[in-house]
C-alpha atoms as a printed R data frame, in Angstrom:
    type eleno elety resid chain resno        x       y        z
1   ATOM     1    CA   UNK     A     1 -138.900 120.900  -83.760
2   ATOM     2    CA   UNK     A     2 -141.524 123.433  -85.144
3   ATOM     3    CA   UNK     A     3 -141.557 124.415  -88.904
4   ATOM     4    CA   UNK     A     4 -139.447 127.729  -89.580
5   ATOM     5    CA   UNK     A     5 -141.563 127.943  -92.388
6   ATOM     6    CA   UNK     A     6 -143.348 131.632  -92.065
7   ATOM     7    CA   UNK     A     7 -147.035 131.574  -93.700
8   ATOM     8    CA   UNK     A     8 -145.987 134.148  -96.492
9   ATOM     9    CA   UNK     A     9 -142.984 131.607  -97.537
10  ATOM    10    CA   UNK     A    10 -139.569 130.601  -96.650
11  ATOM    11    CA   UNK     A    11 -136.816 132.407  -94.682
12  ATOM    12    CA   UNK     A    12 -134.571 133.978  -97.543
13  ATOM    13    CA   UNK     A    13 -131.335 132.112  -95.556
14  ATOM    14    CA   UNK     A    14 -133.534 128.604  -95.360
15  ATOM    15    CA   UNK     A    15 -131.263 128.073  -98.760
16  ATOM    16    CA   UNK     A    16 -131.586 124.025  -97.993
17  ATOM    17    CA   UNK     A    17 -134.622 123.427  -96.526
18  ATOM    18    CA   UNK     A    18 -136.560 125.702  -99.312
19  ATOM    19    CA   UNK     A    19 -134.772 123.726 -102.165
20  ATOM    20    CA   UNK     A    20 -135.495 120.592 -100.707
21  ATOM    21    CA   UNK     A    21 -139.559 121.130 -100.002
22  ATOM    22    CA   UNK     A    22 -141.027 120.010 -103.413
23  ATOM    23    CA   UNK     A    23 -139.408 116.973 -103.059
24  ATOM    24    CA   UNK     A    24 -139.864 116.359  -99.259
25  ATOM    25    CA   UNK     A    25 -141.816 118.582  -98.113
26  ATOM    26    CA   UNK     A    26 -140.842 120.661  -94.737
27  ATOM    27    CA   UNK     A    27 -137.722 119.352  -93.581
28  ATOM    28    CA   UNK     A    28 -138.448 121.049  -89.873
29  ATOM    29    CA   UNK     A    29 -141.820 119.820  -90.293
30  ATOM    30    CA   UNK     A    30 -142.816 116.451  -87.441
31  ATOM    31    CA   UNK     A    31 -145.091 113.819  -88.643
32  ATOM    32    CA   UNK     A    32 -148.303 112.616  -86.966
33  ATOM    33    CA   UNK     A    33 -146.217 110.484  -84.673
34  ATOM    34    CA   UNK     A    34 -144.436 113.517  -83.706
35  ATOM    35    CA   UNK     A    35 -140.946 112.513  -85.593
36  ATOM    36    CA   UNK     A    36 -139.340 114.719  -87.781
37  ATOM    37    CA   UNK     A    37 -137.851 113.340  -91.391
38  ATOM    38    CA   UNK     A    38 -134.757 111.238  -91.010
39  ATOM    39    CA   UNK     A    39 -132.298 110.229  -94.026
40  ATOM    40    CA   UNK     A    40 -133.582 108.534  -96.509
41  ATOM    41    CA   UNK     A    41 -131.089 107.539  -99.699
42  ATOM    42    CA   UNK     A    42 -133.064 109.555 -102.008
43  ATOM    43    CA   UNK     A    43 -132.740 112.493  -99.242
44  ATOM    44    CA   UNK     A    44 -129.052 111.984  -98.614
45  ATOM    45    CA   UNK     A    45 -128.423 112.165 -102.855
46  ATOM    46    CA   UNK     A    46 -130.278 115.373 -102.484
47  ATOM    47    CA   UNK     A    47 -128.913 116.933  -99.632
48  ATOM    48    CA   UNK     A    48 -125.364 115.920 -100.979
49  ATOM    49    CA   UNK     A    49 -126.228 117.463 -104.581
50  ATOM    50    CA   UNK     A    50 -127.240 120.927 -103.442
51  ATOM    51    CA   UNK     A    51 -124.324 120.683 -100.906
52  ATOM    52    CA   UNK     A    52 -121.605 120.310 -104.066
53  ATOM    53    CA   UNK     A    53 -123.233 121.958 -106.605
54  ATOM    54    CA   UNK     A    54 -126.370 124.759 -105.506
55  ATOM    55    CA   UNK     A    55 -124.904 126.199 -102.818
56  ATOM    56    CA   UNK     A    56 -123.554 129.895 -102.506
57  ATOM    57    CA   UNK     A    57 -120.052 129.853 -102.825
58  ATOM    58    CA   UNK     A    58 -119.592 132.510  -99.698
59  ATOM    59    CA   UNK     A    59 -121.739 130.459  -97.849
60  ATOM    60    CA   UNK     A    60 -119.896 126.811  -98.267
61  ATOM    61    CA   UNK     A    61 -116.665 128.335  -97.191
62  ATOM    62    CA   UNK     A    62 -118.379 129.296  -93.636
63  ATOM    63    CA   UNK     A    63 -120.274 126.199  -93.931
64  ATOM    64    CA   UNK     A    64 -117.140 123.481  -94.293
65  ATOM    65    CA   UNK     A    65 -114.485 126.368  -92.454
66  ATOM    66    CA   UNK     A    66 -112.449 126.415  -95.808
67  ATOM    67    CA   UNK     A    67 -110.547 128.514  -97.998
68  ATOM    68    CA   UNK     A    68 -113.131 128.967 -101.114
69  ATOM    69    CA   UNK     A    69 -110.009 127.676 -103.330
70  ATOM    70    CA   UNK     A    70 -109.491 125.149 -101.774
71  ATOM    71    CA   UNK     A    71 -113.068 124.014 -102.457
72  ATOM    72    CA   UNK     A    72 -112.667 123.639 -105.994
73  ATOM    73    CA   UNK     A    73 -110.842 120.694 -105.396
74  ATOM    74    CA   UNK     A    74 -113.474 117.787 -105.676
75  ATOM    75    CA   UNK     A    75 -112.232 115.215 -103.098
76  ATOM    76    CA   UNK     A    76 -111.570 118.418 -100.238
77  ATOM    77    CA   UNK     A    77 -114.766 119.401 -100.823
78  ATOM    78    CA   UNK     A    78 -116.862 115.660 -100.834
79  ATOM    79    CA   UNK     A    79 -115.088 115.232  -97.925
80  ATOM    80    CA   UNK     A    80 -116.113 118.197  -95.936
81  ATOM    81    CA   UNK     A    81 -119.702 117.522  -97.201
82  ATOM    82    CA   UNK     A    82 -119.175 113.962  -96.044
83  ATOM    83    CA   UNK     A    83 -118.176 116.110  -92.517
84  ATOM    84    CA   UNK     A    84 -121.028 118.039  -92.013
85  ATOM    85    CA   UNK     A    85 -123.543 115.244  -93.292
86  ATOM    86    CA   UNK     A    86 -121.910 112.174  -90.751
87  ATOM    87    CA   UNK     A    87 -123.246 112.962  -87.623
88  ATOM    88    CA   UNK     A    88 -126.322 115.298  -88.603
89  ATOM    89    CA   UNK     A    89 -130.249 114.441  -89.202
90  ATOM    90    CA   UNK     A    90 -131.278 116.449  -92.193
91  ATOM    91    CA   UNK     A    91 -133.132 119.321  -90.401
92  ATOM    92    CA   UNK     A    92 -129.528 119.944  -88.378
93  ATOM    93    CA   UNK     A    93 -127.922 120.367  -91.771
94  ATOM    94    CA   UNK     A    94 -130.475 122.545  -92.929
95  ATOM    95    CA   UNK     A    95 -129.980 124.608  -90.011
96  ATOM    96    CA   UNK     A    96 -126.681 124.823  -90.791
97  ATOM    97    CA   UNK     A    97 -127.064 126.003  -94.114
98  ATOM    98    CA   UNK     A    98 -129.173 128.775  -93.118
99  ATOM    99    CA   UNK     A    99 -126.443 130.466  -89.984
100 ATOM   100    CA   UNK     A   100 -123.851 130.156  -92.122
101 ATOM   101    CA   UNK     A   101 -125.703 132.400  -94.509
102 ATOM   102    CA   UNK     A   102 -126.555 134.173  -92.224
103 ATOM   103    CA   UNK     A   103 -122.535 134.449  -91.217
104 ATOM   104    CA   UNK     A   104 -121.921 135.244  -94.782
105 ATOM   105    CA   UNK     A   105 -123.191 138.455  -94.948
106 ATOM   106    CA   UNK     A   106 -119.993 140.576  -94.510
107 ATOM   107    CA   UNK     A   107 -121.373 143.156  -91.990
108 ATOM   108    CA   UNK     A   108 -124.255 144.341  -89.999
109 ATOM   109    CA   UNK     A   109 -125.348 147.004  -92.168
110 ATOM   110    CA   UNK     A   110 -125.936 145.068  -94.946
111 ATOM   111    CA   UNK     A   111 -128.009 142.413  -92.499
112 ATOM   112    CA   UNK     A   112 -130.308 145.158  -90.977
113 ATOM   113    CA   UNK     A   113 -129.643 148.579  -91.868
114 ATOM   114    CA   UNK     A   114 -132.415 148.809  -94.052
115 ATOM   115    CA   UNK     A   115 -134.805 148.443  -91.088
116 ATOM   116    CA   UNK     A   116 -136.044 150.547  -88.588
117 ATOM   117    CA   UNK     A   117 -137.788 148.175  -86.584
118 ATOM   118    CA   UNK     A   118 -138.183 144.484  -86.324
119 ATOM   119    CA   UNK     A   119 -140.745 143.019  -88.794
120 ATOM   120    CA   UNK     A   120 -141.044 139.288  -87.227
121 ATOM   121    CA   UNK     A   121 -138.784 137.369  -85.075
122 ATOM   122    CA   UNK     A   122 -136.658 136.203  -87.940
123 ATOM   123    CA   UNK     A   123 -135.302 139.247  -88.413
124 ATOM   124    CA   UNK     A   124 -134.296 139.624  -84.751
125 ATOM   125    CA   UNK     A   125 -132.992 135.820  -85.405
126 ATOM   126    CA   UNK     A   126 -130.701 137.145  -87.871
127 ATOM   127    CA   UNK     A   127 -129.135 139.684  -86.034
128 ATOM   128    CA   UNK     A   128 -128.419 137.147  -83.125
129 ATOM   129    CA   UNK     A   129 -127.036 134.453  -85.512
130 ATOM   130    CA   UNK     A   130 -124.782 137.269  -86.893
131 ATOM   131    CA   UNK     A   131 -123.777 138.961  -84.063
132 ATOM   132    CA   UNK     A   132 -122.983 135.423  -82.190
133 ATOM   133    CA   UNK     A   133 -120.931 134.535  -85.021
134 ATOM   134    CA   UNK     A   134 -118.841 137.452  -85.374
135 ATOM   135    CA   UNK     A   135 -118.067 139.038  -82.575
136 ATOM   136    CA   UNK     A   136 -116.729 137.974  -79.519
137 ATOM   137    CA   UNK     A   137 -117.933 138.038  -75.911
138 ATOM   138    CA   UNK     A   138 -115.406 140.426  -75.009
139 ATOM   139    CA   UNK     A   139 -117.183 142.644  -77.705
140 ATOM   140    CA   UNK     A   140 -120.327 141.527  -77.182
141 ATOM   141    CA   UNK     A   141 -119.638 142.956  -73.562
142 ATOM   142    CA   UNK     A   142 -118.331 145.758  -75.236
143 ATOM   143    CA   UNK     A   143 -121.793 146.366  -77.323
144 ATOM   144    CA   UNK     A   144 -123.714 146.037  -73.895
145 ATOM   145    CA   UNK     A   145 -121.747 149.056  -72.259
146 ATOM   146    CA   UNK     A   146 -122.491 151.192  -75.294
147 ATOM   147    CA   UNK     A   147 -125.870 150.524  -74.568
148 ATOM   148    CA   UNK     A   148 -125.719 151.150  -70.888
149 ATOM   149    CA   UNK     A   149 -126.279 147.737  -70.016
150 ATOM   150    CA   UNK     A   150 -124.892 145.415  -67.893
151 ATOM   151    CA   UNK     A   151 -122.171 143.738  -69.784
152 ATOM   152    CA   UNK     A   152 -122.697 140.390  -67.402
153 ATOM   153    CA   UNK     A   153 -125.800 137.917  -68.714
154 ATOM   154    CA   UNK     A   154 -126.156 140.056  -72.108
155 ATOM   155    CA   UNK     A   155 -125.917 138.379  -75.016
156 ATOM   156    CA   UNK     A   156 -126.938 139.045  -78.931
157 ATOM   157    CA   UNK     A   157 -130.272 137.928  -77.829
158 ATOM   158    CA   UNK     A   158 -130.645 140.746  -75.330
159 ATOM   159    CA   UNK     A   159 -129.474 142.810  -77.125
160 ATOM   160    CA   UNK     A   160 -131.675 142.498  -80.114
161 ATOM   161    CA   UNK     A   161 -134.774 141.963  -78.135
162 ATOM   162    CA   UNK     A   162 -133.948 145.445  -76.340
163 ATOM   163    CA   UNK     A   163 -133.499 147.504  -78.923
164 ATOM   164    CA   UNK     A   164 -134.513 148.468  -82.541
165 ATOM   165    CA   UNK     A   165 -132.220 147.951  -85.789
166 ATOM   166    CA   UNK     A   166 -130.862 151.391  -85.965
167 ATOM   167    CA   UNK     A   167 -129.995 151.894  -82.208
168 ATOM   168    CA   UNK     A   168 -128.376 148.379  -82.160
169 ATOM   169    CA   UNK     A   169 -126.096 149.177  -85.569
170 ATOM   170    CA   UNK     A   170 -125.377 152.654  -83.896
171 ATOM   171    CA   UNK     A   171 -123.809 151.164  -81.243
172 ATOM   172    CA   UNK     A   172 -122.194 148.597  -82.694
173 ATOM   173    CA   UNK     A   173 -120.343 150.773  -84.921
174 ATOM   174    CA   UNK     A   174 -119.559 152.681  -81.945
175 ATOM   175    CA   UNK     A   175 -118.396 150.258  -80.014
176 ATOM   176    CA   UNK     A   176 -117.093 147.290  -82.202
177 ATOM   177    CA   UNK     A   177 -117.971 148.313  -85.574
178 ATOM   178    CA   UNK     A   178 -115.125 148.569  -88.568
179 ATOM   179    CA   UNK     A   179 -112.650 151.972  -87.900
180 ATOM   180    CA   UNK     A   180 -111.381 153.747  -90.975
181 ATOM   181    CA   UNK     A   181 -108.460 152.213  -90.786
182 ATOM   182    CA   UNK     A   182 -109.741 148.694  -91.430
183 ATOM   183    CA   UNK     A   183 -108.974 147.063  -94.562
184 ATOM   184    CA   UNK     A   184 -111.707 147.150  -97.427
185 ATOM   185    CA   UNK     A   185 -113.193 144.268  -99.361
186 ATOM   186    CA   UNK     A   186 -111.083 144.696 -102.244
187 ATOM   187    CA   UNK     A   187 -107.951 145.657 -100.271
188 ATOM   188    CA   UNK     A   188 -108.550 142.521  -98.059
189 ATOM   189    CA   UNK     A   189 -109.135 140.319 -101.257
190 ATOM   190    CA   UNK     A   190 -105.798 141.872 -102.532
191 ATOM   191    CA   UNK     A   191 -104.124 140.971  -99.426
192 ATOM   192    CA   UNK     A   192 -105.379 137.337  -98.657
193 ATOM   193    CA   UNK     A   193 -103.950 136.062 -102.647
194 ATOM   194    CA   UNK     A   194 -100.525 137.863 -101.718
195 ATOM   195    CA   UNK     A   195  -99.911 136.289  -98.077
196 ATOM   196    CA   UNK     A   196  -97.882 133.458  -98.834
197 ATOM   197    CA   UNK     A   197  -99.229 129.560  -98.271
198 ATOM   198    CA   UNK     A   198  -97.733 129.033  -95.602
199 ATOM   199    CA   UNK     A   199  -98.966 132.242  -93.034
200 ATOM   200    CA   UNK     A   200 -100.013 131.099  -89.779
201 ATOM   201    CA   UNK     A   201 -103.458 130.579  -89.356
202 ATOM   202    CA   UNK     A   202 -104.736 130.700  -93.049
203 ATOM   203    CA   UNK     A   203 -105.798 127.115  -92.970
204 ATOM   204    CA   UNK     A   204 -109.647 127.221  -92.707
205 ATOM   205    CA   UNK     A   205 -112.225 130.348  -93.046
206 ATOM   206    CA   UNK     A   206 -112.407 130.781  -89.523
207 ATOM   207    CA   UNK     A   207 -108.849 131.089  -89.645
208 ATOM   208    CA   UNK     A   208 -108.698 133.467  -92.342
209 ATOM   209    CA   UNK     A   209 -111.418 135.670  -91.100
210 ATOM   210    CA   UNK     A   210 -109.163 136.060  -87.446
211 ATOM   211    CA   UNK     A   211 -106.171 136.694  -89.455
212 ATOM   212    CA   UNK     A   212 -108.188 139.639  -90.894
213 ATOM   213    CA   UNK     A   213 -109.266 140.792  -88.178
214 ATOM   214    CA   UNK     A   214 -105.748 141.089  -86.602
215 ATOM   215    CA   UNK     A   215 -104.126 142.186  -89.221
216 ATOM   216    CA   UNK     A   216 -107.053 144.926  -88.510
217 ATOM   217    CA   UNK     A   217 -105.719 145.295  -85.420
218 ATOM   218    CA   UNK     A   218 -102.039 145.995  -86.753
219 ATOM   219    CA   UNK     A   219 -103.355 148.639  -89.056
220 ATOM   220    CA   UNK     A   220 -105.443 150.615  -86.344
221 ATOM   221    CA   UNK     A   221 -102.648 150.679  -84.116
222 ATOM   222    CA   UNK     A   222  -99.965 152.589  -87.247
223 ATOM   223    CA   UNK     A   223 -102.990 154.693  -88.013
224 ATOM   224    CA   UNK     A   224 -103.515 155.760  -84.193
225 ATOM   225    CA   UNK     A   225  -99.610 155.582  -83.321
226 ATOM   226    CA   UNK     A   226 -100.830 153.499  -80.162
227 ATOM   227    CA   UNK     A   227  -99.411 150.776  -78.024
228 ATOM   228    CA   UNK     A   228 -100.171 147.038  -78.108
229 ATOM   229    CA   UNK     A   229 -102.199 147.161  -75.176
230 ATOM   230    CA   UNK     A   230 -104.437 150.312  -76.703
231 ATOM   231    CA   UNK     A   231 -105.318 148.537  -79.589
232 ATOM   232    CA   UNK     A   232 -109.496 148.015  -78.957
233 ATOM   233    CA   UNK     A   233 -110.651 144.147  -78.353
234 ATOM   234    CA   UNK     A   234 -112.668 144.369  -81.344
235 ATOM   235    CA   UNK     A   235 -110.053 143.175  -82.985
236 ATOM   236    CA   UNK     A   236 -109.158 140.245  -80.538
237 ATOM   237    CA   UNK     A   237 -106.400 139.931  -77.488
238 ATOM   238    CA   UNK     A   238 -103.794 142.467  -78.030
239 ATOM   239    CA   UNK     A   239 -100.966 140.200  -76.688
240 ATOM   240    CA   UNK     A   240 -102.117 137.787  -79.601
241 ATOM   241    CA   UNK     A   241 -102.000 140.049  -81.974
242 ATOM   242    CA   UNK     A   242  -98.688 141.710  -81.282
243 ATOM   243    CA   UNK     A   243  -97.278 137.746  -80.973
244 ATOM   244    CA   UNK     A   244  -98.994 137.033  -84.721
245 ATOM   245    CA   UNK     A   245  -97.564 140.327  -86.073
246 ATOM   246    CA   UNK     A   246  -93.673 138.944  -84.417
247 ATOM   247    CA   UNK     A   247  -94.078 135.668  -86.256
248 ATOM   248    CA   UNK     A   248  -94.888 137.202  -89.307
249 ATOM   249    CA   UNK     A   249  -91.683 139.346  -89.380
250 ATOM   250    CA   UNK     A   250  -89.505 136.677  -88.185
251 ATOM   251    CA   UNK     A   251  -91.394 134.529  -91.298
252 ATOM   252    CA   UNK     A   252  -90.476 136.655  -93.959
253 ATOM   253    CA   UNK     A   253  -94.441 137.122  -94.391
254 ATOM   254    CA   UNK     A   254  -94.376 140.973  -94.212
255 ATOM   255    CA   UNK     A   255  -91.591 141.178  -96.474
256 ATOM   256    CA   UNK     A   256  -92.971 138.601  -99.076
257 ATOM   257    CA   UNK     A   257  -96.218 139.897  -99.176
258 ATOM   258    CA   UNK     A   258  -94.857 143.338  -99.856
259 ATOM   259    CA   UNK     A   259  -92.896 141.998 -102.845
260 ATOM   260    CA   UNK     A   260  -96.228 140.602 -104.127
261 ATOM   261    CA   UNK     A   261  -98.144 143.734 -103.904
262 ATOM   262    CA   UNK     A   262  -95.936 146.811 -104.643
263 ATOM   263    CA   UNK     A   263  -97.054 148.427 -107.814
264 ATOM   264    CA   UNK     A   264 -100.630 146.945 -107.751
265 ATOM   265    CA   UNK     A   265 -103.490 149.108 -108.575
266 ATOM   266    CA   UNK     A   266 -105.202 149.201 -105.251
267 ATOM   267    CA   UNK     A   267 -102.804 148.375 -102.763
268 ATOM   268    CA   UNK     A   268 -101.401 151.446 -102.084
269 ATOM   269    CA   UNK     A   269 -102.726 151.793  -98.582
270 ATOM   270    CA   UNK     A   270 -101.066 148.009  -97.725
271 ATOM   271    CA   UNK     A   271  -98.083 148.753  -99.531
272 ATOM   272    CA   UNK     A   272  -97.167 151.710  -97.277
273 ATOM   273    CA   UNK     A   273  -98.145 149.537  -94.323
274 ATOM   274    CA   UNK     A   274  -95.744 146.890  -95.096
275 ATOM   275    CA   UNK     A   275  -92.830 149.038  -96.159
276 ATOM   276    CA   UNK     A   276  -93.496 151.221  -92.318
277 ATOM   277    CA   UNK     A   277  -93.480 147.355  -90.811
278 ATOM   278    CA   UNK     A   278  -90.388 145.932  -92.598
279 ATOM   279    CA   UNK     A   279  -88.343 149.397  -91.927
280 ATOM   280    CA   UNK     A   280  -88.099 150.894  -94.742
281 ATOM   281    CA   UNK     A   281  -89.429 154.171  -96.865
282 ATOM   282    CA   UNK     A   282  -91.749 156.169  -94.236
283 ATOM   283    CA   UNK     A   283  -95.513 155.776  -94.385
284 ATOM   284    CA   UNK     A   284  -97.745 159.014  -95.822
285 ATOM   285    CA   UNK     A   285  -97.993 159.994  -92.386
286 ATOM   286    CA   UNK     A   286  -94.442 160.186  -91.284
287 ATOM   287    CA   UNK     A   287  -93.536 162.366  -94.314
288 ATOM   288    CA   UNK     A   288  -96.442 164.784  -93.336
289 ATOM   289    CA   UNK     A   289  -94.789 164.722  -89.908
290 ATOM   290    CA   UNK     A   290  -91.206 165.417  -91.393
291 ATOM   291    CA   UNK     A   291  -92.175 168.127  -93.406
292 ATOM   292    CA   UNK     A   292  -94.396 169.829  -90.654
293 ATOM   293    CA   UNK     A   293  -91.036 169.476  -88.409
C-alpha cells in the first residue's frame, strides 16, 4: 500500500496514522522489502492508547458502532478496541480511524461546501467515503437521476469524479438532502436521551443513526400529510418505517417519550409530533386548518 501521506503533511482525518508517525514513522509506508509495518508490542500499546484515550469522541462511536454513553464504560469500550484491533494490521486500523471521521462529520455541507472545486484527490476521497457511508444505494441512485445520469453502475465515486463540490451538494440536497421537516441537532439530541432503553434498534450507532433517519421519515410524512408509500427513500423503505413507527405505539415508546419531553425548552416541535401520533391535542397545523374551516 502507498503512503497517504500528501507532501505538504497529513490528511486532517489520518487522526491515527499522524499521531503515530514520530514514533513509527508512516504507518502506510512499505519497507525496502516491500512489507508494510506489522504489530509490534510497543505499536499495539500505542495504537490501543490513542484508541481509549486520544480519540474524538464522535468519531469512536462510528468507529466501535456504539452509543457514546455507553463508551464511558471501561470494559465496553476495551472490548470494542480489542474488536477492531483482533483481526487488523495496523495500517487497516488506521484506515479505519480516518472513514469513520470522515463518517462523523454530520452532513455534506460541512464536508465540502466550502469548495468550489476539487483541490487534490483527497478531497474527492472524502466525499466518496461520506457519501458511501451515509446514504444508501437506493439514494445514491436517487443522486444519479438528479444529475441526469444513469442511476445503474454510478456510485459516490462517479459521482464525485463527474462533478464539482457545489453541483454535487446541489443535488444532493435536491434529491436526498435533509427537508425542513427533519429533526435538528439539538432536537435530535433532545430526542435520543428521552426514547426509552429499551426502543428497537438503539443498540449500536448504526442503529441509532437509522432510527433517526426514520423517525425522519415519520415527521416528513405529518408535515406533508402523505401516505406511507409517498414518504421519499431518503429516509429508508417506507414499509419499514411505517412497521418501526407500529411497534413503537404498540411499545408505549411514543407515549413515554412524550411524557419525558413535554415542557422542555426546545422540544416543542417533537412534543406536538408525539401528542398528533398518540391521539391527542391537534398539531399547529390542524388548528390552522380548524380555524380556516
Amino acid at each position: 500500500m502507498e503512503s497517504d501521506k500528501p507532501e505538504e503533511g497529513w490528511d486532517p482525518y489520518e487522526l491515527l496514522a499522524s499521531y503515530l508517525e514520530p514514533q513509527f514513522g508512516d504507518i502506510y509506508e512499505k519497507s525496502d522489502t516491500g512489507e508494510i509495518q506489522g504489530w509490534s508490542e510497543e505499536l499495539r500499546e500505542a495504537v490501543i492508547h490513542y484508541l481509549e484515550y486520544e480519540l474524538p469522541g464522535d468519531v469512536a462511536a462510528v468507529l466501535f458502532e456504539h452509543d457514546p454513553g455507553a463508551l464511558e464504560d471501561p470494559k465496553i469500550k476495551r472490548a470494542a478496541i480489542d474488536d477492531v484491533i483482533k483481526s487488523s494490521q495496523p495500517w487497516d486500523v488506521a484506515l479505519d480511524v480516518a472513514c469513520d471521521a470522515i463518517r462523523a462529520v454530520p452532513t455534506l455541507d460541512q464536508l465540502i461546501g466550502h469548495l468550489d472545486t476539487w483541490p487534490s484527490e483527497n478531497e474527492r476521497w472524502h466525499a466518496d467515503v461520506w457519501l458511501e457511508g451515509h446514504d444508501t444505494d437506493y439514494e445514491l441512485s436517487d443522486l444519479a437521476k438528479q444529475l441526469d445520469l444513469a442511476a445503474r453502475g454510478r456510485t459516490a465515486y462517479d459521482l464525485t469524479h463527474d462533478y464539482e463540490p457545489q453541483e454535487l451538494l446541489k443535488a444532493w440536497h435536491d434529491a436526498v438532502g435533509p427537508a425542513s421537516s427533519d429533526l435538528t441537532d439539538d432536537e435530535w439530541q433532545l430526542l435520543n436521551q428521552a426514547l426509552p432503553p429499551d426502543t428497537p434498534g438503539m443498540v449500536k450507532e448504526r442503529g441509532i443513526a437509522s432510527t433517526r433517519r426514520e423517525v425522519n421519515g415519520m415527521l416528513y410524512r405529518l408535515a406533508h400529510q402523505t401516505k406511507w408509500d409517498q414518504v421519499p427513500r431518503r429516509y429508508g423503505n417506507a414499509s419499514s418505517i411505517q412497521f418501526r413507527a407500529s411497534i413503537y405505539k404498540k411499545k408505549g415508546v411514543y407515549a413515554r417519550t412524550l411524557a419525558a419531553l413535554d415542557g422542555q425548552p426546545g422540544a416543542e416541535r417533537l412534543v406536538e409530533w408525539l401528542w398528533h401520533v398518540e391521539g391527542g391535542r391537534p398539531t399547529t397545523s390542524d388548528q390552522r386548518d380548524d380555524s380556516a374551516a
